[in-house]
MDAnalysis code that builds the backbone (N, CA, C; Angstrom):
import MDAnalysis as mda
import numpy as np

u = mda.Universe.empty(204, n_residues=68, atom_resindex=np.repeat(np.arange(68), 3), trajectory=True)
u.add_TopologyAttr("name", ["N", "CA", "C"] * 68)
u.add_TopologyAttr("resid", np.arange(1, 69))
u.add_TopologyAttr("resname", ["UNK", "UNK", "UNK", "UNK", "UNK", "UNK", "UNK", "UNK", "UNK", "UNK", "UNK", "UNK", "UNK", "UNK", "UNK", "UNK", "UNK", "UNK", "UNK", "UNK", "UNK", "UNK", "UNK", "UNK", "UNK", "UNK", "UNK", "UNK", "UNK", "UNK", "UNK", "UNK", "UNK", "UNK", "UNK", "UNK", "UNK", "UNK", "UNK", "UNK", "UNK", "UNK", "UNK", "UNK", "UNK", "UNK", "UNK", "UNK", "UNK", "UNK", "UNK", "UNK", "UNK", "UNK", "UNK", "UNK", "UNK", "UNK", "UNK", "UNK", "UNK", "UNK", "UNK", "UNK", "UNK", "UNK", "UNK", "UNK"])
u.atoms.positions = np.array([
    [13.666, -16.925, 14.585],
    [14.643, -18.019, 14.546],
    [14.232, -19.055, 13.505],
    [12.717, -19.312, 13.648],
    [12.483, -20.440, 12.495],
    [12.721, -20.129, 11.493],
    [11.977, -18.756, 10.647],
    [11.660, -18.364, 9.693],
    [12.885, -17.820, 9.075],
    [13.937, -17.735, 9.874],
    [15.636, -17.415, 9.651],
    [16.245, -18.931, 8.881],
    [15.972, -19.991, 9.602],
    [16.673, -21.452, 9.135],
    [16.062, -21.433, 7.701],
    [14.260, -21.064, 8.231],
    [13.775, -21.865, 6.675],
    [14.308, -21.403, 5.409],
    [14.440, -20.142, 5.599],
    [15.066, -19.034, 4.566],
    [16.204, -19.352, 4.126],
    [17.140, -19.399, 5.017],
    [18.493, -19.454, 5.217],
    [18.969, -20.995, 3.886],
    [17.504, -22.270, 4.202],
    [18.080, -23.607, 3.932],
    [17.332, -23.487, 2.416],
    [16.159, -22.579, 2.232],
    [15.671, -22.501, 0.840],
    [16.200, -21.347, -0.157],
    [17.415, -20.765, 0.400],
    [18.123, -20.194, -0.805],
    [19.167, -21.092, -0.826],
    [19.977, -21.615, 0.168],
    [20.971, -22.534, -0.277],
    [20.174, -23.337, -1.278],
    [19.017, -23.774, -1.214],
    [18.559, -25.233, -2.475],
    [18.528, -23.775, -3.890],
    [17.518, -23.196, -3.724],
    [18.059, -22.309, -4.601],
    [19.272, -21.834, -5.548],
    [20.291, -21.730, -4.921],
    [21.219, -21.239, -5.543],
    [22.068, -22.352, -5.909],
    [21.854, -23.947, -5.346],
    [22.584, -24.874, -5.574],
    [21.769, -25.609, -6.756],
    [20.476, -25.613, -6.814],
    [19.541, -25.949, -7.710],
    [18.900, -24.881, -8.369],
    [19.138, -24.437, -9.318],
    [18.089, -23.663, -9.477],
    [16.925, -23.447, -10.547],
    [17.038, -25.064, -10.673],
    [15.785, -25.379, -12.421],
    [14.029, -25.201, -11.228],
    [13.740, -24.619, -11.992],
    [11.975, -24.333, -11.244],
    [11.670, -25.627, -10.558],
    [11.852, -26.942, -11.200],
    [11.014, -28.067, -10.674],
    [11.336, -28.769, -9.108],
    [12.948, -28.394, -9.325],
    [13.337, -29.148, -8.206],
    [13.496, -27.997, -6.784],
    [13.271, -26.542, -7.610],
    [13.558, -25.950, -6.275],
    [11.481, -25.632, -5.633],
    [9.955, -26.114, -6.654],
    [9.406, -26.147, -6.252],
    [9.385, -27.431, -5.232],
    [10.079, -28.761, -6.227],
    [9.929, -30.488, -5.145],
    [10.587, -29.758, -3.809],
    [11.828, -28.858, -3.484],
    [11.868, -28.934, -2.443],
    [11.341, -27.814, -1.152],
    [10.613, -26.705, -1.974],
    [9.967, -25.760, -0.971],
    [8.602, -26.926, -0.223],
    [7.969, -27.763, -0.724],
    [7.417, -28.741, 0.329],
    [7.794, -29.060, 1.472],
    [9.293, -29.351, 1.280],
    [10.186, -29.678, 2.877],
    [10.201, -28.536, 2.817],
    [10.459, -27.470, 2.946],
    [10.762, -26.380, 3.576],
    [9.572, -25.993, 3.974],
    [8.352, -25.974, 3.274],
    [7.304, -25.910, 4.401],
    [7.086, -26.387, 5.318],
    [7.182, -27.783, 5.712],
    [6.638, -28.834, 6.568],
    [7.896, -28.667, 7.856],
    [9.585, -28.204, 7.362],
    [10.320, -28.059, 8.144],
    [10.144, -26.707, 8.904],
    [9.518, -25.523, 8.410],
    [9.160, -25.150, 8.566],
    [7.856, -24.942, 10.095],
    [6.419, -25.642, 9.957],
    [5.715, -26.370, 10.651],
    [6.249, -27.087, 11.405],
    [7.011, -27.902, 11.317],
    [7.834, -28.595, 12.463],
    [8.100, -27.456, 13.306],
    [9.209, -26.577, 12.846],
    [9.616, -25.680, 13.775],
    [8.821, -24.854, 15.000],
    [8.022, -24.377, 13.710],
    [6.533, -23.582, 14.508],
    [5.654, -24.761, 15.648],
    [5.933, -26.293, 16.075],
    [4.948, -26.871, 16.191],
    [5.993, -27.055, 17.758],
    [7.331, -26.945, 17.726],
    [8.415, -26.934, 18.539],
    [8.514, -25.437, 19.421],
    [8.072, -24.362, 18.410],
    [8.403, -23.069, 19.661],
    [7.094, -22.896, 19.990],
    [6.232, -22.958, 19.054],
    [4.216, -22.391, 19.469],
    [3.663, -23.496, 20.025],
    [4.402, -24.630, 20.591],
    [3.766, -25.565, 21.415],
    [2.340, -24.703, 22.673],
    [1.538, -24.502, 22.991],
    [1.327, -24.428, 24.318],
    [0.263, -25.594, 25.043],
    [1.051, -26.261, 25.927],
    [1.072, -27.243, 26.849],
    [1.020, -28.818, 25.380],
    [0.041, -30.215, 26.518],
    [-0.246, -31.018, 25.706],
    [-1.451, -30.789, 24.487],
    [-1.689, -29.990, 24.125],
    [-2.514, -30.218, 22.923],
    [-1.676, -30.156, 21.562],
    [-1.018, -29.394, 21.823],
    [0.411, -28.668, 20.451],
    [0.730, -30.445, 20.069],
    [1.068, -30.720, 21.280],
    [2.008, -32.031, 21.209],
    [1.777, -32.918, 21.342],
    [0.438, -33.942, 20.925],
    [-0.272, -34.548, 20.831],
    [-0.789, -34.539, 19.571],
    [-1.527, -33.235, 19.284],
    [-2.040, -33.085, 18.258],
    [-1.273, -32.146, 17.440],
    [-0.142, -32.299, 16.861],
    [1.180, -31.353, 16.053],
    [0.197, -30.660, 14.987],
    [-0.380, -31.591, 13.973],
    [-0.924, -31.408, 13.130],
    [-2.435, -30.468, 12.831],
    [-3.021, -30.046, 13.981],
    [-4.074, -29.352, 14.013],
    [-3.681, -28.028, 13.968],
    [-2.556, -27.753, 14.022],
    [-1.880, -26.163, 13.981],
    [-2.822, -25.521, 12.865],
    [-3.202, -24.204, 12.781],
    [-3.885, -23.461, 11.786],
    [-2.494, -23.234, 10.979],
    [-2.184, -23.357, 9.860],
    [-1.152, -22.974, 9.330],
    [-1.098, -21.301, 8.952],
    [-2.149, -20.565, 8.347],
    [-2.575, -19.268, 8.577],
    [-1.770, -18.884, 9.970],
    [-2.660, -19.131, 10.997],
    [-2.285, -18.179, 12.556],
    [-0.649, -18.721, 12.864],
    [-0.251, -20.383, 12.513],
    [1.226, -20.199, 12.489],
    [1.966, -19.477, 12.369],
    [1.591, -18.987, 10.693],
    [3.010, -18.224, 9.871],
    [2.669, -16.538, 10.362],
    [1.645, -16.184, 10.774],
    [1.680, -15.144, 11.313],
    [2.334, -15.096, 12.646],
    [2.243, -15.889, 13.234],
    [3.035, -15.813, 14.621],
    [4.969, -16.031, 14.373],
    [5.265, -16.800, 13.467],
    [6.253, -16.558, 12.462],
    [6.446, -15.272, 12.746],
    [5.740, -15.242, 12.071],
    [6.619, -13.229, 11.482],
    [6.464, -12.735, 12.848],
    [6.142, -12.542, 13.730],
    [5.551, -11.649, 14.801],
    [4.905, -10.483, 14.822],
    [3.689, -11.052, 13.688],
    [2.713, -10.073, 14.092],
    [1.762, -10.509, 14.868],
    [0.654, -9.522, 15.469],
    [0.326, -9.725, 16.376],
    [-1.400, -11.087, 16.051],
])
């Protein structure tokens, strides 16, 4: 589901922008919106959500994809 939006919102900038600079300025938000997402479904209990930012971004985006 995340990794569907992020996709979904970084070819729209893509195809609406598509000079290198501005479609790298905006894959940043698409990372971090991204991380948001992952920080919203891979919560488990209060530590996720307290501490959003300690997420391994590595073991995130693998859980992303659903591997194991």
């Amino acid at each position: 589901m995340a990794d569907m939006v992020a996709i979904i919102i970084f070819t729209t900038m893509s195809i609406h922008m598509p000079t290198m600079a501005v479609t790298f300025a905006y894959s940043g938000f698409i990372v971090s919106l991204m991380y948001e997402l992952i920080a919203i479904e891979y919560r488990d209990g209060a530590s996720t959500i307290s501490t959003p930012m300690v997420i391994n971004p590595k073991r995130s985006f693998i859980q992303l994809q659903g591997d194991p």
